[in-house]
C-alpha positions as CSV (number, residue, x, y, z in Angstrom):
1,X,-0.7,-27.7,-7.0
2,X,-3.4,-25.5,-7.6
3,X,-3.0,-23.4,-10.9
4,X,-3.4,-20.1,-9.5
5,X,-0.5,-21.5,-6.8
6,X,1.4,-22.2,-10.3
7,X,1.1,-18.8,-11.4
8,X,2.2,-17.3,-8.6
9,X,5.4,-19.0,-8.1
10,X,6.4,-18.4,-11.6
11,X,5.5,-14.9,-11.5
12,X,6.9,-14.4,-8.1
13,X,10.5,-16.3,-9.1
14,X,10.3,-14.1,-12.5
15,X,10.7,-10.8,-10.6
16,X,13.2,-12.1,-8.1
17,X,15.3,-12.9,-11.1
18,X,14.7,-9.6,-12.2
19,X,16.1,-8.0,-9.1
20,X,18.9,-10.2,-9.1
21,X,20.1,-9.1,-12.4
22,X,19.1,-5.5,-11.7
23,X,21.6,-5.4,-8.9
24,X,24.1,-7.2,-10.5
25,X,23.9,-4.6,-13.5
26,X,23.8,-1.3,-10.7
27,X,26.8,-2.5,-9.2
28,X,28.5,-2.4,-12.2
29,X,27.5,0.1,-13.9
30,X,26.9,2.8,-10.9
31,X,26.3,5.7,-13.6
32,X,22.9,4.1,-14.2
33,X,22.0,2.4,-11.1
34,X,19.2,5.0,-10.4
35,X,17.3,4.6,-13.4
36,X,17.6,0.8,-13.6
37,X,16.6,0.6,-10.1
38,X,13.5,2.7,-10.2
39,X,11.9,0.2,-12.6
40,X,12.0,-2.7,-9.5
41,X,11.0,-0.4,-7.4
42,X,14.3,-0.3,-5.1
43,X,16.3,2.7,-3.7
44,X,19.8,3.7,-4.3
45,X,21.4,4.9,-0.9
46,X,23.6,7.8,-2.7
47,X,25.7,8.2,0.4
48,X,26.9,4.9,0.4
49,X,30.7,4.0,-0.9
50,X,29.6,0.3,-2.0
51,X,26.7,1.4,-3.8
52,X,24.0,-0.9,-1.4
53,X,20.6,-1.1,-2.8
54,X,17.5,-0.9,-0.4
55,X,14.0,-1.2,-0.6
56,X,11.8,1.4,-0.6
57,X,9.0,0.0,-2.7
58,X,8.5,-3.4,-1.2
59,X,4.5,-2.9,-1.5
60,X,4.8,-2.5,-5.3
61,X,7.2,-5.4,-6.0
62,X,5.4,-7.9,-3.5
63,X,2.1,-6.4,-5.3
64,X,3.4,-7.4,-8.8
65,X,5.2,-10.6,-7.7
66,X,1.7,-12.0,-6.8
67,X,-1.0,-10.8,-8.9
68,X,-1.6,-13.4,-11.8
69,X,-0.3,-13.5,-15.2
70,X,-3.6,-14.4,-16.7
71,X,-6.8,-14.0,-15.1
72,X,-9.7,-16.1,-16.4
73,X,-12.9,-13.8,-15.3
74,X,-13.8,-10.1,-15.4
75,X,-14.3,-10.1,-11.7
76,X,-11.1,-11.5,-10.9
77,X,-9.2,-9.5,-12.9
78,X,-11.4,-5.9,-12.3
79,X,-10.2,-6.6,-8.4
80,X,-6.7,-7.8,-9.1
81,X,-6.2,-4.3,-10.8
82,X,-7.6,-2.4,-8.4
83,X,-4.4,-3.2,-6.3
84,X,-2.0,-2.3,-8.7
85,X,-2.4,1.4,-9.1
86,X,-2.5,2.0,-5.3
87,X,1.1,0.1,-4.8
88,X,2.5,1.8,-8.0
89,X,1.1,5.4,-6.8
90,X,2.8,4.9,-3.0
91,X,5.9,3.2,-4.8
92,X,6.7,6.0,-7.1
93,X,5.9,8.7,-4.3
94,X,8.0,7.3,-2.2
95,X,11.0,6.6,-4.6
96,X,10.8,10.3,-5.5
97,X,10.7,11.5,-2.6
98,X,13.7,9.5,-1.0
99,X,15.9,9.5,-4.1
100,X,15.4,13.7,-3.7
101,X,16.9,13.7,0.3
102,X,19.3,10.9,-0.4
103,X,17.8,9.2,2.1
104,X,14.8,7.7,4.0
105,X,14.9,9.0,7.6
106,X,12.7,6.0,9.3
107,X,15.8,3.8,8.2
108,X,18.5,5.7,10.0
109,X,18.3,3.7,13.2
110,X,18.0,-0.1,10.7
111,X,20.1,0.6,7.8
112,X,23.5,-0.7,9.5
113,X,22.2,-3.5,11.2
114,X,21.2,-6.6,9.3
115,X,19.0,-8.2,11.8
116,X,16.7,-5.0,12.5
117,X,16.8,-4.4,8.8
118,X,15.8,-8.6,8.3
119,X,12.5,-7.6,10.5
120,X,11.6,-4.9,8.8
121,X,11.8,-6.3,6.0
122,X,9.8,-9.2,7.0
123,X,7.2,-7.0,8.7
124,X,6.5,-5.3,5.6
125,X,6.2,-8.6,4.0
126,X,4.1,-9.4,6.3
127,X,2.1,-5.9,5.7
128,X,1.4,-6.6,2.0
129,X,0.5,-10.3,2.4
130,X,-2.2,-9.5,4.8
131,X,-3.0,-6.3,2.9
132,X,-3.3,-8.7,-0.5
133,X,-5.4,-11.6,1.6
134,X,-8.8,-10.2,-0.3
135,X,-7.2,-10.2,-3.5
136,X,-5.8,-13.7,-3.0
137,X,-8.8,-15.0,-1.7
138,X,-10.2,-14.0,-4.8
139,X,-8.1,-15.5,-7.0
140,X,-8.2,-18.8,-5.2
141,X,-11.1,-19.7,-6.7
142,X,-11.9,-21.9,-9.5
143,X,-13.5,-20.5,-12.9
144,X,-16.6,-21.7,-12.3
145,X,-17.6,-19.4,-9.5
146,X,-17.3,-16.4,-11.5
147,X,-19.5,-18.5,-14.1
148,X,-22.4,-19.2,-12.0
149,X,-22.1,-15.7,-10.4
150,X,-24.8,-13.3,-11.8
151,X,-23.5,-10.8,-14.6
152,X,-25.1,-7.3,-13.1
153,X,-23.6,-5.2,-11.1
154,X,-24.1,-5.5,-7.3
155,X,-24.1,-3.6,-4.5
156,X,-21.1,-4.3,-3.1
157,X,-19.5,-3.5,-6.2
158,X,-20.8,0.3,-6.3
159,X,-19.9,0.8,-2.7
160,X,-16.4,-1.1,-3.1
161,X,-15.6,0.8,-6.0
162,X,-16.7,4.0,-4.8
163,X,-14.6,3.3,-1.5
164,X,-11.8,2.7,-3.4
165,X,-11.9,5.7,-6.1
166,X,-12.2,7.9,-3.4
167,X,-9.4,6.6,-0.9
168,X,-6.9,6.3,-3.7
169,X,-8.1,9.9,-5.0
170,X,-7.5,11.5,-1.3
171,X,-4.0,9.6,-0.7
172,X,-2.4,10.8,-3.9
173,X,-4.1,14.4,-3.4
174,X,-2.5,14.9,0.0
175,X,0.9,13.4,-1.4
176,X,1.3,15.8,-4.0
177,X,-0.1,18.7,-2.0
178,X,2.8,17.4,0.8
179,X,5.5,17.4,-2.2
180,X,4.3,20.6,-3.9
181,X,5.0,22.1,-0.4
182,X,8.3,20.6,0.4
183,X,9.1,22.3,-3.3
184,X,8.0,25.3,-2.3
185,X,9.8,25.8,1.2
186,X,13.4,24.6,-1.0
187,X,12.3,27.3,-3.4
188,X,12.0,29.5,-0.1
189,X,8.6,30.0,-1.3
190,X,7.2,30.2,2.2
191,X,8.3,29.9,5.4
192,X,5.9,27.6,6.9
193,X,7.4,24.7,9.3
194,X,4.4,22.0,8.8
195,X,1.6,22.0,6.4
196,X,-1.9,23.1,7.2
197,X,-3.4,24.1,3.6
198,X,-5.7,21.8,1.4
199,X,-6.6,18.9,2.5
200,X,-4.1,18.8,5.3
201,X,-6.2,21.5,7.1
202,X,-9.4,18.8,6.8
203,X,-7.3,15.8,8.5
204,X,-3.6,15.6,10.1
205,X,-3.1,12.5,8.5
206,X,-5.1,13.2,5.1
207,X,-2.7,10.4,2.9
208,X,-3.4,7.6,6.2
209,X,-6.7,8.1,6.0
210,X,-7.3,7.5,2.0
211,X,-5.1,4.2,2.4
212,X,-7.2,3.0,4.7
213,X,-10.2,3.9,2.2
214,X,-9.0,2.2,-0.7
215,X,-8.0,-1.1,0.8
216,X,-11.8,-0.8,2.4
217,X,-13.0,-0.8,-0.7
218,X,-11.1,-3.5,-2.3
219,X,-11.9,-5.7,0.9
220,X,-15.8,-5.0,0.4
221,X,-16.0,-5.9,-3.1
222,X,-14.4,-9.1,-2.3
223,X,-16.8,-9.7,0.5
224,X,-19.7,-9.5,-2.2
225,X,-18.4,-12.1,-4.4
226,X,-16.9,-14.2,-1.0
227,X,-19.9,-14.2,1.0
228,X,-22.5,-15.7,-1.8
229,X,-23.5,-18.8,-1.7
230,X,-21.2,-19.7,-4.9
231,X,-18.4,-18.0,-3.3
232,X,-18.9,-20.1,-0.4
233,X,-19.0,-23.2,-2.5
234,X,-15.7,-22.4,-4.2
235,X,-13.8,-21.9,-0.8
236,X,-15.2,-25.0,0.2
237,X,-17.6,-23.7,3.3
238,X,-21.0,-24.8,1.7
239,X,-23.2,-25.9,3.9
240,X,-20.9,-23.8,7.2
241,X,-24.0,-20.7,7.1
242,X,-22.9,-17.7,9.2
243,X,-19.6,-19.6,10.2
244,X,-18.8,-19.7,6.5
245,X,-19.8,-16.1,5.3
246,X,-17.9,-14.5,9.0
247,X,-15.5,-16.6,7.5
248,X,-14.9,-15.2,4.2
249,X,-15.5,-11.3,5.9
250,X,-12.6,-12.3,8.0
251,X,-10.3,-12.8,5.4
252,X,-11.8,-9.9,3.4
253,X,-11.5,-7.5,6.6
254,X,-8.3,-8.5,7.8
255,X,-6.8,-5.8,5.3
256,X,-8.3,-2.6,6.2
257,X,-8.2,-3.5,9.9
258,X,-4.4,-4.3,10.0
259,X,-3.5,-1.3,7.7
260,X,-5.7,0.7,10.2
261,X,-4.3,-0.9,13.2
262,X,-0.6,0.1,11.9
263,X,-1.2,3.2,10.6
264,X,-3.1,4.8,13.8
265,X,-1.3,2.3,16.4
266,X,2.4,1.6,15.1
267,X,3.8,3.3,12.1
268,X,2.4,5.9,10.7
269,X,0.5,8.5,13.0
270,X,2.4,7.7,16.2
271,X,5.4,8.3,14.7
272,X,4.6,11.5,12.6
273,X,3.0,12.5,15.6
274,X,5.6,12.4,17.8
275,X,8.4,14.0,15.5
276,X,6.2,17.0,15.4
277,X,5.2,17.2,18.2
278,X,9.0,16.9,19.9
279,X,9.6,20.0,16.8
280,X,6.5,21.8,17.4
281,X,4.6,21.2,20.4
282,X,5.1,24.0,22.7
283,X,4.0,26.5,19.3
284,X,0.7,28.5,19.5
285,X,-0.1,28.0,15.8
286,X,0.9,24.4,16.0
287,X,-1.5,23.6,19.2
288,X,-4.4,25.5,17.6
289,X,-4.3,23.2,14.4
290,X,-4.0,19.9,16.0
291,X,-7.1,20.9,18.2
292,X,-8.8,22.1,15.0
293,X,-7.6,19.4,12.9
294,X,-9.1,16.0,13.0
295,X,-6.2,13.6,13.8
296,X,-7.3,10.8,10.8
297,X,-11.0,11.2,9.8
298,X,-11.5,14.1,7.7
299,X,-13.8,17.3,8.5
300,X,-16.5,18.2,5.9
């Protein structure tokens, strides 16, 4: 077995242990469930009698269960961690925001039956793994790539980087603008029904589209290590030319394009669009902004 392989079954068998135990602990001692829970990144469904634990940060934990003990090269390493700061960011969001309403409304129609819940599950597993493909791709390869590969900076690292800063930057923004707000309309602050300030008045969608951004980013910095000739030589396409550099872009762009694909065609927009619009959509104030609101990309 290939070391990296190694690694990852440890580390991933490490953290299911750890969520074993976790539970085992919660259930007994229900006084401290939230707190012990919060550190695997699951969600305590305070409604329930039997004190069931549910996921709510499946990115983070699948995140963590597969990104390497021990990384041998800068490279490697600088684009494991790029990964981890995005899943803890959305994992923490999330956690707050659902242990705050008690629940997590897209789980109403799931959470009391096991084999809709098993799918979901598995589709979000499915989510990360192909979300994570650059980042494993990367790691897949031996030492001595990152040896022969030259020590500057390229582009693909600038523009990566840049793609990524700036994503993660826009995501969390919106999120906190979206959670300041929700305080304020509790604190009967204002009485707005939907939020149109910041940079929810720029895009509809303002969190959606940095997620997209960052996991662009991470996928082209990939590509530029991937699609050299070493790179090619350490997934074993040397000598494939276009074949083996479309290749390695494939398994770099499958990310973005499948967190794009859900986000605008599945999960995401459709169904925040259609909540609001079922709420909204025969308002004055709520027609004029979507037609002045770019649905995903942002307006400068």
């Amino acid at each position: 077995m290939h070391s990296t392989q190694l690694i990852l079954a440890y580390d991933t068998s490490t953290i299911c242990s750890s969520r074993n135990r976790c539970r085992e602990t919660c259930l007994a001692e229900h006084t401290r469930c939230t707190e012990r829970l919060a550190k695997c990144g699951l969600e305590l469904e305070t409604t329930c009698a039997e004190c069931r634990c549910w996921i709510v940060g499946y990115t983070t934990y699948v995140l963590s269960a597969f990104k390497p003990i021990i990384t041998t090269t800068n490279e490697c390493s600088f684009i494991d961690q790029l990964a981890d700061p995005s899943s803890r960011a959305v994992g923490s969001y999330l956690f707050a925001r659902i242990s705050a309403d008690g629940s997590d409304s897209r789980f109403d129609n799931i959470r009391n039956s096991p084999p809709k819940f098993l799918g979901a599950f598995f589709a979000q597993a499915t989510w990360v793994s192909l979300c994570l493909m650059p980042v494993l791709a990367i790691n897949a390869l031996p030492a001595s790539v990152f040896a022969s590969l030259p020590a500057a900076v390229g582009i693909t690292d600038i523009i990566g980087l840049l793609l990524y800063v700036g994503g993660l930057s826009f995501e969390v923004a919106a999120d906190r603008q979206k959670n300041a707000w929700v305080q304020e309309k509790k604190e009967k602050k204002h009485e707005e029904d939907f939020l149109t300030r910041g940079l929810w008045s720029k895009s509809r969608h303002p969190n959606y589209f940095g997620e997209a951004t960052l996991w662009t980013g991470i996928a082209s910095t990939a590509a530029g290590v991937l699609m050299t000739n070493v790179g090619q030589v350490g997934m074993g396409l040397a000598g494939w030319g276009l074949m083996g550099k479309g290749i390695a872009l494939a398994a770099c762009g499958v990310s973005p394009a499948f967190v794009s694909f859900l986000l605008l065609k599945v999960s995401g927009v459709p169904l925040s669009e259609t909540k609001y619009d079922k709420r909204y959509g025969d308002r004055e104030d709520y027609k004029k902004w979507k037609e002045e609101t770019p649905m995903f990309i942002p307006k400068l």
